[in-house]
C-alpha angles and dihedrals in degrees: 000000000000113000112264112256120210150186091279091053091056096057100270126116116193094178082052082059103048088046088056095035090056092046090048093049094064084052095048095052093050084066092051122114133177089286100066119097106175146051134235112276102049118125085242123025108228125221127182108246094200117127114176094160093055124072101204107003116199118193117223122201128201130173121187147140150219104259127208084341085095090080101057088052090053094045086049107039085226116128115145085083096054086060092060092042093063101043093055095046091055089039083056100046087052099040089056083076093045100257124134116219116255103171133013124199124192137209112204114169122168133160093237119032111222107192092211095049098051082043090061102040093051089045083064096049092053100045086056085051104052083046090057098045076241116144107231078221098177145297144162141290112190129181117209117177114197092017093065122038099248096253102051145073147212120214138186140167142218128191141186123197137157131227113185100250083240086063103043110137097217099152088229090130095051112129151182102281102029121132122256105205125174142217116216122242127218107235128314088319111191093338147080095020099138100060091033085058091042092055085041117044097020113032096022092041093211118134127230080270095059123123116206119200096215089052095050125244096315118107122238096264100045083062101040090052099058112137120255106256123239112213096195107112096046089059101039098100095036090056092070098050101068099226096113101094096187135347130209129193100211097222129140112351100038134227092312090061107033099046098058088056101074088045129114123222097266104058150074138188133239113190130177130224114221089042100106133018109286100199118238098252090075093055090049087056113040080049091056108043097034082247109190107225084243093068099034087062097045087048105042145020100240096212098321127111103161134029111204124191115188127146123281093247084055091055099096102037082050103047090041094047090054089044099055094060093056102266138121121240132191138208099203105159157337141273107245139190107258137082112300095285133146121240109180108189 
């Protein structure tokens, strides 16, 4: 008689699983609020849908991922970073039409699943989580030998928020005249990580360890892992007093991409360049690579992680309000007649 083969032969480990899947259950509950009604472990998650407080709740839904950052994470070892990454990119993408997270889902797949990978990665997302008032409610870790090198990953998110319909941010009331003002990111964020590993590692020849003068004493990858910023809760009390007239979370695309697409028909942007604090890593690498202005700001953000219109007469609530709670804020440009194109100047 043949050996019997089993799961296990043919690259899956169901007891890697259950190691990773205890551990991720401690970090889901201490996400969890009032509304949730299930653990972790059920075939759906369940979340009240009751919403006393809001008079016409509309439920805004956002997936994403995290892009060539993944590789970073797989050359450095480092990954708790990667899950927080990926909540406050999808908190932002929702929050740009006013709504605040209620629940958060995940999509992890690998070819070989390492307990204490998967474990890492979903610490970060929880901790994001906890920071955004946001339920890690449930998701999926697959392991999928032959189709992932063993020792990578593939990740995605999905979110669910509400905005009160009376709150909704649609940029429909933006007009000629209007300010355009900026948050600061952090760094590239989620965005812009082929061509930054290509100046780096390729052109520029320097490794994840490297340490480069013009960028301080911090090593590559200590730059380039920077966690995506929410900007939630910078934005929480603004968002009920109905002076933001459009957001934009500045991802893939730029400036010159996202702004464009909170415009109506009958503007256009100018915004101009010096106006707020480019970091040091886009100078490095539009040095290094020869990089147009034209590409630097489709590829990357360029320091901004927000874009924020409002009404002149709204500029310095807006900008007060952002500044006493320790963060920077920009006024970088004007609403313009035109077509919803981008003038950087």
């Amino acid at each position: 008689m043949s050996n019997s083969i089993s799961y296990q032969d043919a690259g899956v480990s169901i007891d890697n699983a259950n190691i990773a899947l205890d551990k991720i259950k401690s970090f889901a509950k201490s996400t969890f609020n009032e509304r949730t009604l299930t653990e972790i472990g059920s075939f759906g998650g369940m979340f009240s849908a009751m919403f006393p407080e809001i008079r016409e709740p509309i439920l805004v839904a956002s997936a994403d991922g995290v892009g060539t950052k993944l590789k970073l994470a797989f050359d450095t070892g480092v990954h708790n970073t990667i899950g927080q990454d990926l909540v406050n990119h999808c908190v932002n993408d929702i929050l740009v039409q006013g709504a605040r997270p209620l629940f958060f889902l995940d999509y992890f797949a690998t070819g070989k699943l390492n307990p204490e990978t998967t474990i890492s990665v979903v610490s970060g997302m929880a901790k994001a989580c906890k920071e955004n008032g946001c339920v890690l409610l449930g998701g999926e870790t697959a392991e999928m030998p032959g189709f992932y090198k063993d020792s990578e990953y593939d990740l995605a998110g999905f979110i669910v928020g509400v905005v009160d319909k009376s709150k909704v941010i649609d940029g429909k009331n933006i007009a000629a005249g209007d300010v355009i003002l900026a948050l600061p990111s952090n760094g590239l964020h989620t965005n812009g990580y082929s061509l930054a590993r290509k100046l780096f590692f390729e052109v520029g020849g320097f490794t994840v360890d490297s340490k480069i003068e013009e960028l301080g004493g911090e090593t590559l990858s200590e730059i380039l892992l920077k966690p995506h910023k929410s900007y939630l809760k910078l934005l929480d009390k603004l968002l009920e007093t109905n002076t933001i007239k459009g957001l934009a979370h500045i991802t893939g695309g730029g400036l010159l991409e996202n702004s464009p697409r909170i415009l109506p028909e009958n503007v256009a942007v100018e915004i101009r360049r010096g106006t707020w604090e480019e970091l040091p890593i886009f100078g490095a690498m539009q040095k290094l690579g020869n990089v147009s202005d034209g590409e630097m700001f489709r590829a990357f953000n360029m320091g901004v992680g927000l874009v924020i219109i409002c009404a002149e007469s709204n500029v310095l609530q807006t900008k007060s309000h952002i500044e006493n709670l320790g963060e920077k804020c920009f006024e970088i440009g004007r609403v313009v007649k035109g077509n919803k194109e981008v003038l950087i100047t």
